[in-house]
Each structure stands twice: as structure tokens, then as C-alpha cells.
N, C-alpha and C positions, 0 to 999 in steps of 0.2 A: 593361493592368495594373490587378489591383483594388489597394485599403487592405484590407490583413484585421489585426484585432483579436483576437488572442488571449489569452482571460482565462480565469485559475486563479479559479473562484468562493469568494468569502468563507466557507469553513465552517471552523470549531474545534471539537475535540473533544478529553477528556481521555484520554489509552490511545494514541491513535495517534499523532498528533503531539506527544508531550511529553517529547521525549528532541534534540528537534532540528528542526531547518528545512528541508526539501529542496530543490531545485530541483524546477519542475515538468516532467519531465523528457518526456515525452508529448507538453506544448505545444511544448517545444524540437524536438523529430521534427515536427512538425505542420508551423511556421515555416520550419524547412529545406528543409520541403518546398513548401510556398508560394511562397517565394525562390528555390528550384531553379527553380521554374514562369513567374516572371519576375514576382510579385508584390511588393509593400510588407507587409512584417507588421511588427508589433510586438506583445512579451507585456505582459498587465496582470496580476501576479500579485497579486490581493488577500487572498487566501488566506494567504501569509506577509507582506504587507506590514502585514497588521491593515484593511484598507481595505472600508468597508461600504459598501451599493450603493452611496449616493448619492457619493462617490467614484467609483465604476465608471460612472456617470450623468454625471458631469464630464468622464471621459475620452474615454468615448464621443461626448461635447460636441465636445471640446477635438480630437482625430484625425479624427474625421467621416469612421470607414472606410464600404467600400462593403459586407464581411462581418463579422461578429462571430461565433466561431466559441468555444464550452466544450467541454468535457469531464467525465463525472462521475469526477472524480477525486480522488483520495487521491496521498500524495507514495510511500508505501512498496510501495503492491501496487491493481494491478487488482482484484484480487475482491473486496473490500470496500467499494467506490466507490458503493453505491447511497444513502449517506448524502446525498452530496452533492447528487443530482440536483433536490432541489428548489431548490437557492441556482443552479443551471447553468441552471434553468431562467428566476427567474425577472434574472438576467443580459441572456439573451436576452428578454425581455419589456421591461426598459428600453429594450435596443439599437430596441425597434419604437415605443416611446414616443418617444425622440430622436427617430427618421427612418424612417418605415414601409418605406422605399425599402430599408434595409438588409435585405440575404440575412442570414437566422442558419443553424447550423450545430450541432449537439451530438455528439459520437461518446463510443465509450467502450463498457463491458459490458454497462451495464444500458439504454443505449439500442438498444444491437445487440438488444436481446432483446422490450425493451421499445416496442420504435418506436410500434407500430398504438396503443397508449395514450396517446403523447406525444403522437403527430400528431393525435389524436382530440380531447384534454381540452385541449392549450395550442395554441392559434392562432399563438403568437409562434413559434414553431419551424416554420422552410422546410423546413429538411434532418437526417437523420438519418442518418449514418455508419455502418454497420454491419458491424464488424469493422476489419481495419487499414487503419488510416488516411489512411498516405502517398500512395500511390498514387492514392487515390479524393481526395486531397485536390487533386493536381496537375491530374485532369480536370476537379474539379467547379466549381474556381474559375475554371479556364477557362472552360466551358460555362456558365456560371452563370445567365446571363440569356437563354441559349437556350429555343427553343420546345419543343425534343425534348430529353429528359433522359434518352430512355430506353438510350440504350449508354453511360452510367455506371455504371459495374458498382458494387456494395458503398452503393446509397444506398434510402432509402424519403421518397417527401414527397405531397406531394398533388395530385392531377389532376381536373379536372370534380369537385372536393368528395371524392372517393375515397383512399384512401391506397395506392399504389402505389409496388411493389419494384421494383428491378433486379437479376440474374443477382448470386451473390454473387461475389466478386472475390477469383482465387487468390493466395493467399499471396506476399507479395515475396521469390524468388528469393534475392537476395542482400542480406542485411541490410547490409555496409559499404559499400551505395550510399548510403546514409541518411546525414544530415548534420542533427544537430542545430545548431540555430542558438544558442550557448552566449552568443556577443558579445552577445545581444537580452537576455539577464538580467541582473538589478543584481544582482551575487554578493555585496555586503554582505547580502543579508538572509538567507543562508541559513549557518547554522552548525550544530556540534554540541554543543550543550552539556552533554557529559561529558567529564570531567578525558583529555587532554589540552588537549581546547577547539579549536576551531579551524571553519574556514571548511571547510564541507561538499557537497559533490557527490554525484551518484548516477548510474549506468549498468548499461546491458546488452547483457550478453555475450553471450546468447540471446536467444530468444521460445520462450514455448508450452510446456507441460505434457499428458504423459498421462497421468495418475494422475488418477482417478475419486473422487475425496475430496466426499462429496459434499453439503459446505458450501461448496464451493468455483466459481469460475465460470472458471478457466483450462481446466478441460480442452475445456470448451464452446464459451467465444470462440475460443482456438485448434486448435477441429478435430480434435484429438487430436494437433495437430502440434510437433515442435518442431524447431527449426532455430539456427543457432550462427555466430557471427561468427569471422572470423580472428583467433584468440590474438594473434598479432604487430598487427593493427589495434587489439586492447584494447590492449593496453599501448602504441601510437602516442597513442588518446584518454584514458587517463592521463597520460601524459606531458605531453599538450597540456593539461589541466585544470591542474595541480601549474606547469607553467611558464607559461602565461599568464594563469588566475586564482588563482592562490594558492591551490588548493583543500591543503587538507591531510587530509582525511577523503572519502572513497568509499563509499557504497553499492552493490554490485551488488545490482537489483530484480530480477533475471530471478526468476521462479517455482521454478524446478529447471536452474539452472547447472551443476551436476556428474553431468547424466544420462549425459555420455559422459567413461569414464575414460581414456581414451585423452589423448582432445581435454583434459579438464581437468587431468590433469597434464602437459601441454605448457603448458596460461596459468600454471599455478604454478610450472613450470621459468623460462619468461617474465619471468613479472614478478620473480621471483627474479634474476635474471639482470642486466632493466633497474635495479633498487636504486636505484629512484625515490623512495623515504622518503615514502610517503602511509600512514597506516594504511586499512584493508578492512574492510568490515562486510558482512555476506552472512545466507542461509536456504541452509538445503538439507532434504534428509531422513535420517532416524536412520540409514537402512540403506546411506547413502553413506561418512557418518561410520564404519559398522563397516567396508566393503568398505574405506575407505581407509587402515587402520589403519596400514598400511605406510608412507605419506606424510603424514601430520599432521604430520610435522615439516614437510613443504616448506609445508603449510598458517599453520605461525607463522614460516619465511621470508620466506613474502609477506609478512607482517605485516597477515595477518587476524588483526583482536583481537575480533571481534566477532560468536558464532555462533548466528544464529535458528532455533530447533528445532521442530517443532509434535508435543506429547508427545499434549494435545487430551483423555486421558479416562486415571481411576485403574485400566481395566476391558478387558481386551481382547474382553470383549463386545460391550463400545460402540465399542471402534477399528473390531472390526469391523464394527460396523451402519454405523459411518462411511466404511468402503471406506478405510480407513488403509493396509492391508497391512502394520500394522506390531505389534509385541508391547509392552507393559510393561516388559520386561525389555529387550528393545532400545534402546528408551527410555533408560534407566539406563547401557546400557553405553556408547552415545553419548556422554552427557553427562560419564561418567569418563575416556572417550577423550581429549576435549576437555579435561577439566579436567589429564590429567596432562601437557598440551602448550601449558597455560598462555593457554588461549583463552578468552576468555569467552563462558559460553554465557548466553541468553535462551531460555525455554521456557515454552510458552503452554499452560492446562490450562481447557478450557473445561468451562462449568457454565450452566443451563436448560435441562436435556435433558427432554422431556416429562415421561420417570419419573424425573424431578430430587426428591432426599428430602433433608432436611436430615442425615440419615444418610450419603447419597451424598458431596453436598456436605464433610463430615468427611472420607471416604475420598480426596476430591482433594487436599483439603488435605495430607491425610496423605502420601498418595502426592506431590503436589510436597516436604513437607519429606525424605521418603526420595531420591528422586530429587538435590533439593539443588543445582539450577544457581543461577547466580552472580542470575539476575534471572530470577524469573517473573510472568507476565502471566498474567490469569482473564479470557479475551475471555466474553461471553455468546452461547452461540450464538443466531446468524441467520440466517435463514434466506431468503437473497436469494432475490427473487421469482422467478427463472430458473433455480433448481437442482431439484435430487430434494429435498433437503431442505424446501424449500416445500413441494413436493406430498406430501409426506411427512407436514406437520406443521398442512397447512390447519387441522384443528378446533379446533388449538390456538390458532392465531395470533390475537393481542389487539390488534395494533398496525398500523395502514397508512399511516400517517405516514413516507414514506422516507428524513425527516430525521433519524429516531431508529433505523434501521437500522445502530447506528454502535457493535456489540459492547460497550459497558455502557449500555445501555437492555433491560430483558428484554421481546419479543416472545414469545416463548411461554409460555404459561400451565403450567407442570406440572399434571398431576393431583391432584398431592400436596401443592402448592403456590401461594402465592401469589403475582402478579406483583410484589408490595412482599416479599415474602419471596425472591426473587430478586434483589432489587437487597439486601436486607440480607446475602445470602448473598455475595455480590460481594464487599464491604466486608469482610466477617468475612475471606473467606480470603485478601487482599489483609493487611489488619492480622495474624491470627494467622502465614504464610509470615514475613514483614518483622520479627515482634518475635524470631523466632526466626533470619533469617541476620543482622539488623542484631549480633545477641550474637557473630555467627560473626565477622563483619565487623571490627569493633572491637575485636575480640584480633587481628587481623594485626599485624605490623610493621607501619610507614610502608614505600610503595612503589606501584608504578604500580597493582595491583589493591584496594591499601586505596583511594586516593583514586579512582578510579575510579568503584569501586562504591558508594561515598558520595555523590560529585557523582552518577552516576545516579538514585540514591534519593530524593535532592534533587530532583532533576527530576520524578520519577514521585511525587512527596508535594505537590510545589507549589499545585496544586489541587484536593490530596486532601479538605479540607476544608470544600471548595463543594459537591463533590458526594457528602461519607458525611457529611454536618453532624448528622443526626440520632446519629448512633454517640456524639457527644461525644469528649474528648481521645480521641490517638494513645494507641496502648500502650506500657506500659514499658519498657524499654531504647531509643526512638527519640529522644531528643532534637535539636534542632534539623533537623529533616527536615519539611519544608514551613512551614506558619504555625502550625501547633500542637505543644505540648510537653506530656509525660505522665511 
């Protein structure tokens, strides 16, 4: 039986994490899986506990496991995770400062993709994970200190100085074999901090996306695959969250949860049914949202209040250079669908497209205030190192730093533009969106979507002023929405 040490690496960023705390839901599958195996784990999330290395250097002290094992991770979505990879990495670089004798471990997107670089540039990294996890997690920690590594399927590490794979490793079969280890988290630190407020959770009801979006790295990690748990086993591990840790708020992370209509109006029948009193927060895509027009209502039964959209560009020229498969106007009718069933939507409209013009830039704006969901986000594109978009946008890229790969830092240069006229372009349509729904906002009645969308704003304003300081005051109609008043 090994110690395995599972740590969420200390990264913050404003945009992604600033609406709430997750669990790190990934290292809970990891653990389960370790413990399934006959091991000792325990998580060290520093990530939400606020804890910098040298904290993680203490614990690593203090447990004296025999693996220390990351992930580049993010709490809401795999495919943005390359941010993290340097804080994941240098994690494991303490774990070999404590105790050289310790195995370290990293998995996740951008290592599946990324291995022959990690193994090459950081010596502190044994093993590399490549693809899902579980499964490779139960053999490798058995084998661990074995001589022959090589029928580990899903790993790459180094031999005779070389960097060597193993056969990659099919997909697990049945996802509710998987048993996240939920008892191993401190669930005080994870909440939601929008009005109704509460103690927050995240799970998934799937794995795996095929849609070719191609900013994106699900459809690559998983293979083109996707695969679905038992409706009736969702609502078993809801139920078990809401009654043994007080979770009151839900995340479903899956990438694309309602690819099968079938399958997902039986978990909305479901959880409908169980009248577990948790609220639901999810993503999906615009063209689910029109196909399901006929059940939105069972959609705010569940009591999803909570719906992430990616509308991504003002232009269905640029949806389509993004392999979006989706239109403008689908866009819009999403979002009205949702609004007339009383759901709140979130919808992200990205901006540093090469031929990014401050001209263009107006056009988004524009097009989010037309469109007019309840909260938009202006991610910058990024361009992870493992998509078509990379390869796509090499002459542009200004930035190699993987810690600023974290959607408001701009990595591509426009032609048209400057990388400092990028991030002022951020701010502008962040400020200009905000002075115009906060007016909407604050003629509602008092009721659950005024204070809602208030406490969100509050959230997403908090440390708005750290990072657009140059802009000087918030605009007018925001008062009291972060540290600054205008």
C-alpha cells in the first residue's frame, strides 16, 4: 500500500474562478480510485484553501506520502487548464526537494498532449498520465516501483534518459464504477457566492465531446468519444452530496451533457421526480437549447438556474472559422428561450481574433448588448498549445508563458492591434456590456433574479480594479459593484 498525496495546485485567476469555489472534482475520481486500489490518499487543495507552495512543502513534510500526484487543473472545465501547469509542475518539484524517493505523477490535457516537453524540460516529473485517469491510476501506483512499466497502458516517463509511451488506454467502459472520494474534502471551503449563497458541489453526468470547436481540447482528450452515466445513479450522487455534505448548489462540468435527448430528458424527469431542493448550474450548446424548446420547462423543474452558453463571436464568419456549427441568430434565440423559462443565462463572447479591429471589437459588444443575457463573459482567445488554433495562429503568438494562458491575458498579437490594445479592449467591453444591464437590473422588482444578478456582478467586479486599474473609475449607473464607485 503506497501514501498518495493529491494536490489541487495554488493558481488564481480573475474570470474563472470568481463566482465560486469548486471542489476539485478530478482529484476526487483520482483518490477513489487510489483507494479502490488498496492505497492511503488524501487531497491537499491549495487552490481554494489560498495555500502557497510553502504550505504545500509543509504538508508534503507533515504526510511523508510515497506519491505526490497534480493535475493541470481548473474547477469548471478541462480545456482551459494549461494555465495551471506551471504552479502543477513546480508542486511536484518541491515533492523531490522534501524526498527524492517520492514518485510524482501530473495528468490532465495539457500533459496528455504535452508529455515529451514536461519529461524533457522538468526532471521533478516521473510520470505523465495520458488521458483518463482512473484506470491508469490503479495500475500505476501498484507498479510503481517496478522494473518494467511497460504494460501500463495510458503513461509516458523516462527510460535509459529517453522518454517512453505506453499503448494508450481504452476508455472506461462504465463510468458509475468510478467513486469519487467526496469524505477526503473539507467542503467548508467550497461555496457559491451568488444570492442564494450556499455550499457548492460539481459533477458529471458524462465524459467526452465531439464537436470540433477548435479552441477547444475535449474533443481531442476524448477521442471523439462520449459516453453517459445512469440518470437514476445522478440523482443517487446528488442526493448523497445535499444529504451528507450540505451541498446546496451543483455544477454539472460534463462538456456537452444533453448530446442525447433521450437519455437527458429522463435525468430531468429524474431529478424532477427526486425533489431533492439543490439548485443546478450546467453549459451546454445553443442548438440543444432550440431542439429542446418543448421541455425547458422540465429544465427550471429541476431547478437549473443556471445556463452557460458559448455565443464566442458577433460574425458567423468567425463561428464558422471556429468550427462552432452554430449561427448568430441561434445564438439569440437560445438565450430568449432561456430567458422566457426564467433561467439564467451566462454567455461568453470572445475577442483577440488575429483580424481583432477595434471596429470588430464594437461589433461584440454590440452584438452581446443585442443578444442581452443575464451575465456576459469576454474570455480572450487562447490558443492551447494542443489545438488547431495554435497551429493556426503560431506567427501571431507573443506569449509562452503557460501561466498567463488563463483567457484575460492576450496571447495573440492582432495585426491590427496591439497586445496592450487587447487587454484595454477587454475592460472596455466588460465596462461598456455592465453600464448598460446594471440600468436593466436595477429597475427590476426586488426578487430572486434582481438580487441574484447583483450579488453576481459583485462577484465578477471584486477585482475588477486590480486588474483594468489603468481604465480609472467604474462607469456610471454601477455603484457599489467591487471597490470602485463612479
Amino acid at each position: 500500500m503506497a501514501k498518495v498525496l493529491f494536490v489541487a495546485p495554488p493558481y488564481k485567476c480573475w474570470g474563472v474562478q470568481v463566482i465560486g469555489t469548486w471542489p476539485p472534482l478530478q482529484l476526487a475520481y483520482a483518490a477513489g480510485a487510489a483507494i479502490d486500489a488498496g492505497h492511503e490518499a488524501r487531497i491537499f487543495d491549495a487552490m481554494n484553501k489560498g495555500i502557497k507552495f510553502e504550505g504545500i512543502r509543509s504538508e508534503i513534510q507533515s504526510f511523508a506520502p510515497d506519491i505526490v500526484m497534480t493535475l493541470d487543473y481548473l474547477p469548471v472545465s478541462g480545456a482551459i487548464s494549461t494555465a495551471t501547469v506551471p504552479a502543477a509542475l513546480k508542486v511536484l518539484a518541491i515533492a523531490k526537494e522534501v524526498d527524492p524517493s517520492i514518485a510524482t505523477v501530473i495528468g490532465g490535457p495539457h500533459p496528455t498532449f504535452m508529455y515529451e516537453d514536461i519529461l524533457a524540460g522538468y526532471p521533478a516529473v516521473d510520470f505523465v498520465i495520458r488521458g483518463e485517469i482512473e484506470e491508469t491510476i490503479s495500475e500505476l501506483f501498484t507498479s510503481i516501483d517496478s522494473a518494467d512499466l511497460s504494460t501500463v497502458a495510458g503513461i509516458a516517463y523516462r527510460s535509459d534518459g529517453k522518454t517512453t509511451t505506453t499503448s494508450i488506454r481504452p476508455h472506461i467502459a462504465d463510468l458509475d464504477s468510478l467513486r469519487p472520494a467526496w469524505h477526503l474534502l473539507d467542503w467548508d471551503d467550497y461555496r457559491y457566492n451568488v444570492y442564494p449563497w450556499g455550499r457548492m458541489a460539481s459533477i458529471l453526468t458524462t465524459r467526452g465531446c465531439m464537436m470540433a470547436c477548435s479552441f477547444c481540447s475535449h474533443k481531442m482528450f476524448w477521442r471523439d468519444d462520449w459516453r453517459a452515466r445512469d440518470p437514476e445513479k445522478v440523482v443517487d450522487e446528488i442526493r448523497l452530496l445535499v444529504d451528507e455534505y450540505a451541498v446546496e448548489f451543483i455544477t454539472l462540468i460534463d462538456p456537452y451533457p444533453t448530446y442525447d435527448r433521450q437519455r437527458w430528458e429522463r435525468q430531468l424527469d429524474l431529478i424532477i421526480e427526486a425533489d431533492i431542493g439543490v439548485h443546478l448550474l450546467m453549459e451546454t450548446r445553443v442548438e440543444d437549447i432550440i431542439r429542446d424548446e418543448d421541455i425547458l420547462h422540465k429544465y427550471k423543474a429541476a431547478k437549473i438556474i443556471h445556463m452557460y452558453l458559448g455565443a464566442e463571436s458577433s460574425s458567423d464568419e468567425m463561428l464558422a472559422s471556429l468550427n462552432k456549427g452554430t449561427n448568430v441568430e441561434m445564438n439569440k434565440k437560445a438565450i430568449d428561450l432561456l430567458r422566457e423559462h426564467d433561467i439564467m443565462t451566462e454567455t461568453s463572447f470572445m475577442i483577440g481574433f488575429p483580424t481583432e479591429t477595434w471596429e470588430s471589437i464594437d461589433s461584440t459588444i454590440n452584438e452581446a448588448i443585442r443578444l442581452n443575457p443575464d451575465i456576459a463573459v469576454f474570455p480572450i482567445l487562447t490558443p492551447m498549445p494542443f489545438t488547431q488554433l495554435y497551429e493556426d495562429s503560431k506567427d501571431r503568438i507573443r506569449v509562452s508563458d503557460w501561466a498567463k494562458y488563463n483567457l484575460i491575458t492576450p496571447i495573440i498579437e492582432p495585426h491590427d492591434m496591439s497586445l496592450e490594445d487587447v487587454y484595454r479592449a477587454l475592460a472596455k467591453c466588460y465596462m461598456t456590456f455592465y453600464s448598460h444591464k446594471m440600468k436593466e437590473i436595477f429597475a427590476l422588482e426586488d426578487g430572486f433574479k434582481r438580487r441574484y444578478m447583483i450579488s453576481a456582478f459583485e462577484q465578477m467586479m471584486k477585482d475588477y480594479g486590480e486588474h483594468f486599474d489603468f481604465l480609472g473609475e467604474m462607469p456610471h449607473g454601477m455603484p457599489g459593484i467591487g471597490g470602485r464607485k463612479g
